[in-house]
C-alpha positions as CSV (number, residue, x, y, z in Angstrom):
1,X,92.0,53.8,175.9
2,X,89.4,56.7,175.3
3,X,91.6,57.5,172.6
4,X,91.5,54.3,170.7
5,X,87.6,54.5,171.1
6,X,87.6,57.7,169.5
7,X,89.0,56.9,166.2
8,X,87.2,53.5,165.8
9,X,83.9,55.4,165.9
10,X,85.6,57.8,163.5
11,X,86.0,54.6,160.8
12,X,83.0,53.7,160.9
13,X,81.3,56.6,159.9
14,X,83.4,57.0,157.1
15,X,82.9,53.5,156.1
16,X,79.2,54.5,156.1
17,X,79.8,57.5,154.0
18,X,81.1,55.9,151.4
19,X,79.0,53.1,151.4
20,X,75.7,55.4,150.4
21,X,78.1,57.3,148.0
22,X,78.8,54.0,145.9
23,X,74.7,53.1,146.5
24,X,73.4,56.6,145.6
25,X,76.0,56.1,142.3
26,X,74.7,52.5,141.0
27,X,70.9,53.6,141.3
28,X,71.3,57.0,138.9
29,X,72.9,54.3,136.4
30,X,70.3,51.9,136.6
31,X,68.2,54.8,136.2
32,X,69.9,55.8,133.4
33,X,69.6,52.7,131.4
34,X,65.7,52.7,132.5
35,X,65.4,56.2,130.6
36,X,67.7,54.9,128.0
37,X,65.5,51.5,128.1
38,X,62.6,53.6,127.7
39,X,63.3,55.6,125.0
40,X,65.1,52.7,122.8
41,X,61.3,50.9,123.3
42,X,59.4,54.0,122.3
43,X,61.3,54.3,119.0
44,X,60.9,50.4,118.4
45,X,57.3,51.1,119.0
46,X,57.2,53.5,116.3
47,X,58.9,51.1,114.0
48,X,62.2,52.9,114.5
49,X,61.4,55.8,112.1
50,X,62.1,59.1,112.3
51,X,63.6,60.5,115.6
52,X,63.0,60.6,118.7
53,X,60.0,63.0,120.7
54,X,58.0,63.8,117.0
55,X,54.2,63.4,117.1
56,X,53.0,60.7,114.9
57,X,52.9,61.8,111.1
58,X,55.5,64.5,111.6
59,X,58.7,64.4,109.7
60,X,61.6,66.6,110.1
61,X,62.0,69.2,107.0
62,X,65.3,68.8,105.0
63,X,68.0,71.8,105.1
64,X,69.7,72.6,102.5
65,X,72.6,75.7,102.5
66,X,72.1,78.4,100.1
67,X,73.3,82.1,100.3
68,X,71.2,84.7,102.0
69,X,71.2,88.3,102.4
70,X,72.4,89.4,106.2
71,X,71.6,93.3,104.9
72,X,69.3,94.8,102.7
73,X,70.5,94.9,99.2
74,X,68.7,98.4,97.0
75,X,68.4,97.9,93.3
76,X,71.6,98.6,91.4
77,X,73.6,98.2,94.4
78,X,77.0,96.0,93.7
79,X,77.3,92.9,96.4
80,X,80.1,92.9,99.1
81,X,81.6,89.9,100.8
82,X,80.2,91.1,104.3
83,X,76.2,91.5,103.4
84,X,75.8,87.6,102.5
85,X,76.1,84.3,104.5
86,X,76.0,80.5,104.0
87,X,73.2,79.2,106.1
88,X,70.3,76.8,106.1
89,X,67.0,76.8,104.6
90,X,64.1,74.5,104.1
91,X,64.1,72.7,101.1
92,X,60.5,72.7,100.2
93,X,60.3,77.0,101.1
94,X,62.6,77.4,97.3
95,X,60.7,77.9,94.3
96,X,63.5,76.5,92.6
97,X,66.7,74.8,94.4
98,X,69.0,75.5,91.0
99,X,68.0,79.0,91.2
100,X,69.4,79.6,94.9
101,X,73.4,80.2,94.9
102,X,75.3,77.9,97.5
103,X,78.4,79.5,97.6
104,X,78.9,82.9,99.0
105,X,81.7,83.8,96.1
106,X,78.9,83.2,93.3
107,X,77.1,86.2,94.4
108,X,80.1,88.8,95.6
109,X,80.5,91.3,92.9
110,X,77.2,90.7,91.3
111,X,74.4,93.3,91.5
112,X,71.2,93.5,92.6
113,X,68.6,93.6,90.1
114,X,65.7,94.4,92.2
115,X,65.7,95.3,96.0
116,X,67.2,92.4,98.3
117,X,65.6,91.9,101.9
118,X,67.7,91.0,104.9
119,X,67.0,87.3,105.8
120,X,65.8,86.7,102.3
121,X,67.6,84.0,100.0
122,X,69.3,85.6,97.0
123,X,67.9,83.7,93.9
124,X,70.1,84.1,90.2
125,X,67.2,85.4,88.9
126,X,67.6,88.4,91.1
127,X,71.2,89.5,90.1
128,X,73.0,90.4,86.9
129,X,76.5,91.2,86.1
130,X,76.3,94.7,84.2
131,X,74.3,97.6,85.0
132,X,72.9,97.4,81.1
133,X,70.8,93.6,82.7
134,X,69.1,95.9,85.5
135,X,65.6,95.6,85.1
136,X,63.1,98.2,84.0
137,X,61.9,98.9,87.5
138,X,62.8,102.5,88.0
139,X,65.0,104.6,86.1
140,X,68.6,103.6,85.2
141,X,69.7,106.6,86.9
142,X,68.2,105.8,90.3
143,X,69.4,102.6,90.2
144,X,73.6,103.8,89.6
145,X,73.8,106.8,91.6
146,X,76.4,106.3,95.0
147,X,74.7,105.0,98.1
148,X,73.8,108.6,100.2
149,X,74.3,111.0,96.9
150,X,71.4,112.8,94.7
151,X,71.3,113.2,91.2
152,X,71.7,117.2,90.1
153,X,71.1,118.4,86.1
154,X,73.1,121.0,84.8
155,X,73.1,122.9,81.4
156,X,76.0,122.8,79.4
157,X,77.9,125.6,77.5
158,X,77.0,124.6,73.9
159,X,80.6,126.1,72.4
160,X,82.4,122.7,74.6
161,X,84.7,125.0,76.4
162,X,83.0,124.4,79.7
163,X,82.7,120.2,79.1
164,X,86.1,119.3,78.0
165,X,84.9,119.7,74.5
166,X,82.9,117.1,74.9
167,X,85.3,114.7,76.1
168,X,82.9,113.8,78.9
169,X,80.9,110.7,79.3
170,X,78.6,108.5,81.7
171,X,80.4,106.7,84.4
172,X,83.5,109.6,84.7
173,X,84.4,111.9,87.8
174,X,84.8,115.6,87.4
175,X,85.3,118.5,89.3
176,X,82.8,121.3,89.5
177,X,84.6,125.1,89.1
178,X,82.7,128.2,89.4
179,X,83.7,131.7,88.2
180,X,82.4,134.6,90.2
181,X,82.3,138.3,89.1
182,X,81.7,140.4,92.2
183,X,81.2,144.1,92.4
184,X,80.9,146.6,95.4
185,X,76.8,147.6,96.5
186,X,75.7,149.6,98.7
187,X,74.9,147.9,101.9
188,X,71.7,149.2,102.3
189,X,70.2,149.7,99.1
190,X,72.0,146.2,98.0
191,X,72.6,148.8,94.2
192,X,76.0,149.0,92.7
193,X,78.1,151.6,93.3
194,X,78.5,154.5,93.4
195,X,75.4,155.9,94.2
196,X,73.9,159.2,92.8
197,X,74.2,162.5,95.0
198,X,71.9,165.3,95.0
199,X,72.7,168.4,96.7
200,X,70.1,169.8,98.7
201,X,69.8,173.8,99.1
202,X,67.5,176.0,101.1
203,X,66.3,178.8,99.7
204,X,65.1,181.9,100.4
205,X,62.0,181.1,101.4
206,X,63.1,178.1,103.6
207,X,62.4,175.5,100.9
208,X,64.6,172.7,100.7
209,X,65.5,172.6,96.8
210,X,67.2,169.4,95.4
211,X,69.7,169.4,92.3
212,X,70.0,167.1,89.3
213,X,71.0,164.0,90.5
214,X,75.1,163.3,89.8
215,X,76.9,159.9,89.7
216,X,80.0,159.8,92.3
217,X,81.5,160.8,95.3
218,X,81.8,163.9,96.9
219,X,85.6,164.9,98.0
220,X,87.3,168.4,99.4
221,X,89.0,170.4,96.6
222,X,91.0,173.6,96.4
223,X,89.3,174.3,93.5
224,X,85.6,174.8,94.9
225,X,85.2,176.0,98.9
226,X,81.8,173.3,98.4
227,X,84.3,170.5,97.0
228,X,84.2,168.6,94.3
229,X,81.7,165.6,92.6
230,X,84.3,162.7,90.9
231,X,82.2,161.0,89.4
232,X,83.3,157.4,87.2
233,X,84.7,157.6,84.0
234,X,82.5,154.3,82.6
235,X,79.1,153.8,83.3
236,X,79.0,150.9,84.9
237,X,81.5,149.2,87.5
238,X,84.5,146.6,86.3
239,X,83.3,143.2,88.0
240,X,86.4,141.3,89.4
241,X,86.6,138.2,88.7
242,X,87.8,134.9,90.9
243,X,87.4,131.3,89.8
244,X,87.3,128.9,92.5
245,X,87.1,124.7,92.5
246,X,83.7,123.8,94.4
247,X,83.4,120.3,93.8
248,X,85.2,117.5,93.9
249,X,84.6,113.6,92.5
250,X,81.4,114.3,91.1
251,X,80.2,111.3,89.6
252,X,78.6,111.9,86.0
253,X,75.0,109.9,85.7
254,X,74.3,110.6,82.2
255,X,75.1,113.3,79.8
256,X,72.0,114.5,77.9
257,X,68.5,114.1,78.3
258,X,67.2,110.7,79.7
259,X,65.1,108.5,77.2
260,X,61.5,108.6,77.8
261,X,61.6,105.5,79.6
262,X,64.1,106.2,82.0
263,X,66.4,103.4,80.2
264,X,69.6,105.0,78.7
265,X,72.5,102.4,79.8
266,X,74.2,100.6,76.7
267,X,72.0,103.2,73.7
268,X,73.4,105.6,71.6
269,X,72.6,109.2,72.2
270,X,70.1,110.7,69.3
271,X,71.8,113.4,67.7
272,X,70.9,117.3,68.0
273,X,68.6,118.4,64.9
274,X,70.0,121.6,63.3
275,X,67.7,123.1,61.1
276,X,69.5,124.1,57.8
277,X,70.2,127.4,56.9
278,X,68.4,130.0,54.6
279,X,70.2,130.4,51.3
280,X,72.3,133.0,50.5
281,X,71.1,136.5,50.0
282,X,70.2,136.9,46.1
283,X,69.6,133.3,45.5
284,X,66.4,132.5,44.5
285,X,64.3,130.2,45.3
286,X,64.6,128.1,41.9
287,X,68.0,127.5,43.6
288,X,66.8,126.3,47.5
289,X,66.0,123.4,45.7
290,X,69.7,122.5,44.8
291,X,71.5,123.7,48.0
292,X,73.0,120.4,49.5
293,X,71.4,119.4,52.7
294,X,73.7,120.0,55.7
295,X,75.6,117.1,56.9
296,X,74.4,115.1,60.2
297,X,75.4,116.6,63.3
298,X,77.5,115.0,65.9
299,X,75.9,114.8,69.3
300,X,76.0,117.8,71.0
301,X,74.7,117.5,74.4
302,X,72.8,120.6,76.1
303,X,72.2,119.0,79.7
304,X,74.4,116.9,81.9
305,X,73.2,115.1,85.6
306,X,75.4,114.7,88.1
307,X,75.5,112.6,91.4
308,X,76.6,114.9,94.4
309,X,76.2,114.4,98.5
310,X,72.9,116.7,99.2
311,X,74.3,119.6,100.4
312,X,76.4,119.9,97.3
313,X,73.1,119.3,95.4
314,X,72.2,123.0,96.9
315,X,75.4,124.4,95.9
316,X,74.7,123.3,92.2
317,X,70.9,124.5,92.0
318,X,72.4,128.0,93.6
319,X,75.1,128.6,91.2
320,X,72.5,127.4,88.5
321,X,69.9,130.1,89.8
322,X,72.3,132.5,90.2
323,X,73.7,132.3,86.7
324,X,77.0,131.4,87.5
325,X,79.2,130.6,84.8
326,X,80.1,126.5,85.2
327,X,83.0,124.7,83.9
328,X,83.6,120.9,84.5
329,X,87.2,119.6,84.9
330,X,87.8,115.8,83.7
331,X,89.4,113.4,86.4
332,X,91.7,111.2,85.6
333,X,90.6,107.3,85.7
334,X,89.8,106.0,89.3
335,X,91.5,109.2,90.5
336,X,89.2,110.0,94.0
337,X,92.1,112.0,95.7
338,X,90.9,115.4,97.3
339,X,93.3,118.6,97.8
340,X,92.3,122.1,98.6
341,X,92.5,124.8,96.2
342,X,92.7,128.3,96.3
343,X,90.9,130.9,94.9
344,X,92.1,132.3,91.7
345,X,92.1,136.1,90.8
346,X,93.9,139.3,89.5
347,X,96.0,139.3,92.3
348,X,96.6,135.5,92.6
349,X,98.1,135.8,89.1
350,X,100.2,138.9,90.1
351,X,101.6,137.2,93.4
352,X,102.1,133.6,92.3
353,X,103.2,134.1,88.7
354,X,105.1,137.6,89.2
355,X,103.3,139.2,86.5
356,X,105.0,143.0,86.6
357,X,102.8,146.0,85.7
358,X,104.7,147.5,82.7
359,X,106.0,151.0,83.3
360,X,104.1,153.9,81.3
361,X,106.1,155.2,78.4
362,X,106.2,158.9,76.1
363,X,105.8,156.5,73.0
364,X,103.1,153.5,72.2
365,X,102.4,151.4,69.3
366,X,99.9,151.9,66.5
367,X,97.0,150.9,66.0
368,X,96.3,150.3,70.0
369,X,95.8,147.4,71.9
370,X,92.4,147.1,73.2
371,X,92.0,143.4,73.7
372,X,93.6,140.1,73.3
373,X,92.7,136.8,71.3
374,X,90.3,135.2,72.5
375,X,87.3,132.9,70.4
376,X,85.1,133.9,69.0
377,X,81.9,131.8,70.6
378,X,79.6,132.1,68.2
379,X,81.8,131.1,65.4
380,X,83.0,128.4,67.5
381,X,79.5,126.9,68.1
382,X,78.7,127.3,64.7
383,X,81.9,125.3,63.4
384,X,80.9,122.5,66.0
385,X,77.5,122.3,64.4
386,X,78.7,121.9,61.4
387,X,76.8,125.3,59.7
388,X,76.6,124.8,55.9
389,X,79.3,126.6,53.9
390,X,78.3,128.5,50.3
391,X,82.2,128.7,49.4
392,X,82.0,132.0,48.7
């Protein structure tokens, strides 16, 4: 019986449980509809324009999409896919709504033709096609270099030996070489060798007396108890050479001197004057008047800039200050491949080409080899300028 009492008290409370559930439920949707009620009225009140929660008079500014910079875009610098973005912006904040791109492929590629700021829109009148469109803020030269490289002059060897004979022009890679011609110093005087000796002697009267200074080395002899002096049979040391790749996928700014203006992309280099030459001895002067005029020159460029990382900047000034003798290798077309090299000397050649020493013979050949061919540089340079010729 107690039982039975137990789980009829049990009912009802659940009956009551649910009961203020289903309540509690149908007042938050009356309340609901009161908001929504409420709001509906408040609109109707405003004559149903413009939306909901504005203070009277304001309107809501229209959007348009256009294509904005997500990085900051230096002059010169060519557009990639990742630094742009579709995204909204007011209407009424463009100065001109057909000069806003609204698709992201319009402007990929394109280049910037002044500096770009991240957030900013990018307008058509900011971007150009070709580097020869950039505009005449700054130099051409700033605005083409590599991202993170510095722009480096060098002189060029006038004979073309040095420059691919000329063969190289704005826009192409090259590699940097450097020959080097070392010689042995003396480590604390930092003077070639070898030094001058002196051989001190005392005398009599306990002076110290100092000979005639003599070039060489002192070494033991069985011809003098004292030794010997071998001294060098030339005056000065033989340098030995070694020629050595320094630089790789330099990228070639300009070759010549820069216009004035700092604008040299898409004009023709001005031609080297070459003054014409004096007449030929004898003549006189009634005759300077009827020596043809030397033909124009072809451009011969003395100076040529280069764009390098900074630290290869420093390599270039030092082998420039140190007089180092440059040569500049060609690359092949969108070659950027890099590959070690090794130093190149006498006995490089010996080792890797098996050059034999020739064995000394009782007989030789008449008259004597002193030299091999080689060019002449000066008659080189002076066929390259085109030096007047008498005919005689």
């Amino acid at each position: 019986m107690r039982g039975r009492v137990l789980i009829l008290i049990g009912a009802i409370i659940l009956l009551a449980v649910v009961a203020v559930a289903v309540l509690m439920l149908q007042g938050g949707d009356e309340g609901g509809d009161e908001a929504a009620e409420t709001e509906v009225a408040e609109g109707e009140g405003d004559g149903g324009e413009g939306p909901v929660g504005l203070e009277p008079g304001q309107s809501v500014q229209e959007m348009v999409e256009i294509v904005i910079a997500v990085q900051p875009l230096p002059r010169g610098f060519k557009i990639p896919a990742d630094a742009v973005a579709k995204l909204p912006w007011p209407k009424d904040s463009l100065p001109e709504e057909n000069n806003a791109f609204k698709e992201t492929e319009e402007v990929v590629g394109k280049i910037a033709r002044t500096d770009l700021f991240r957030g900013a829109p990018i307008l058509r009148s900011q971007v150009v096609d070709d580097l020869k469109d950039v505009a005449a803020d700054g130099s051409d030269a700033a605005a083409i270099i590599p991202p993170g490289t510095v722009a480096v002059a060098l002189p060029l060897d006038l004979s073309g030996i040095g420059q691919v004979a000329y063969g190289i022009r704005d826009g192409d890679y090259i590699d940097v070489i450097l020959s080097f011609l070392f010689i042995d110093v003396d480590e604390t005087f930092q003077t070639r060798l070898p030094n001058n000796i002196s051989t001190l002697t005392r005398l009599e009267s306990g002076d110290l007396s100092i000979g005639a200074p003599r070039q060489g080395r002192q070494e033991p002899s069985t011809m003098s108890p004292e030794g010997v002096l071998v001294g060098p049979s030339e005056n000065t040391q033989r340098p030995r050479l070694v020629v050595q790749r320094t630089i790789q996928n330099a990228f070639v700014v300009h070759v010549g001197y820069f216009p004035a203006d700092g604008n040299f992309i898409g004009q023709t280099p001005t031609p080297m004057e070459v003054e014409a030459p004096p007449p030929p001895p004898g003549e006189g002067t009634e005759d300077q008047a009827t020596t043809p005029a030397p033909s124009p020159t072809s451009y011969l460029p003395e100076i040529i800039t280069l764009a390098v990382d900074p630290q290869e900047a420093l390599v270039l000034v030092w082998a420039v200050d140190s007089q180092i003798p440059i040569s500049l290798a060609l690359r092949a077309a969108g070659d950027v491949s890099t590959a070690p090299t090794q130093a190149v000397s006498l006995q490089y050649m010996i080792q890797n080409f098996n050059v034999t020493q020739p064995d000394t013979l009782p007989f030789a050949i008449e008259p004597p080899i002193t030299s091999v061919r080689r060019f002449d540089i000066s008659t080189l340079y002076s066929f390259l300028a085109e030096t007047f010729d008498t005919g005689e």
